[in-house]
C-alpha positions, -999 to 999 in steps of 0.1 A, spaced: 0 0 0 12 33 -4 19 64 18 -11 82 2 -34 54 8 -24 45 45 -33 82 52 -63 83 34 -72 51 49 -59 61 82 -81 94 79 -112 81 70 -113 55 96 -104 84 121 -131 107 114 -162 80 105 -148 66 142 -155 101 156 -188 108 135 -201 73 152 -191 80 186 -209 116 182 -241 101 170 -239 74 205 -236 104 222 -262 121 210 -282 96 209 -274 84 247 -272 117 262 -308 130 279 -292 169 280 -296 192 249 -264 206 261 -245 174 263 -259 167 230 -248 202 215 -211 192 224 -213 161 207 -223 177 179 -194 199 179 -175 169 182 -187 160 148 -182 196 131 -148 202 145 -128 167 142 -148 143 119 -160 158 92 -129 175 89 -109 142 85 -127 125 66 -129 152 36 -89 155 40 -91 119 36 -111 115 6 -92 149 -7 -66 128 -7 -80 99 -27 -95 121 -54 -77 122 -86 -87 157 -102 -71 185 -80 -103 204 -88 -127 181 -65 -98 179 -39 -100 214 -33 -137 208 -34 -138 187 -5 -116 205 11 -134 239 9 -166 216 24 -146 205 52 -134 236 55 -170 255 57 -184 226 82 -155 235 108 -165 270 106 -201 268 107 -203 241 138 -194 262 161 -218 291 150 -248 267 149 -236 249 185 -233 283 197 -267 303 183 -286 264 193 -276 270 228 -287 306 226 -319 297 216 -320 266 244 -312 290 270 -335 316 260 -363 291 257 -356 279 289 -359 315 306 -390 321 288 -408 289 305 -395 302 340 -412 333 336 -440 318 326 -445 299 355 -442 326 378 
């Protein structure tokens, strides 16, 4: 095997590991917080991985950069939707307390 396949290889079996142990997380977790954090999980370390993985695999430079520029927006836009999610969680939650005053 080559250098270039061992680190797709290694990559993608890296970051599909993370994806699944974000999903049992989410899916075992009773907290929407605890939940949010594992999807971070999934926006900031696997997804990431895997596209740099499967950037390495494709053979037109022009769909390497593609999947690149995907992993690239997913890191960026996890932590804004983690961060306006819990926004809305909290203010949501403050609502129902007045409410029940």
């Amino acid at each position: 095997m080559s250098p270039r396949g061992l680190a797709t290889d290694v990559l993608v079996v890296t970051g599909a590991v993370i994806l699944l142990i974000s999903a049992a997380g989410q899916l075992l977790r009773r907290d929407v917080r605890d939940r949010i954090h594992y999807a971070s999980l999934a926006a900031m370390v696997g997804a990431p991985l895997v596209a740099l993985g499967l950037a390495l695999v494709s053979t037109p430079w022009r769909s390497g950069v593609k999947v690149v520029l995907i992993g690239a927006v997913v890191v960026v836009s996890g932590p804004i939707v983690s961060s306006v999610t819990a926004r809305a969680i909290e203010r949501s939650a403050g609502a129902g307390r007045r409410r029940q005053r």
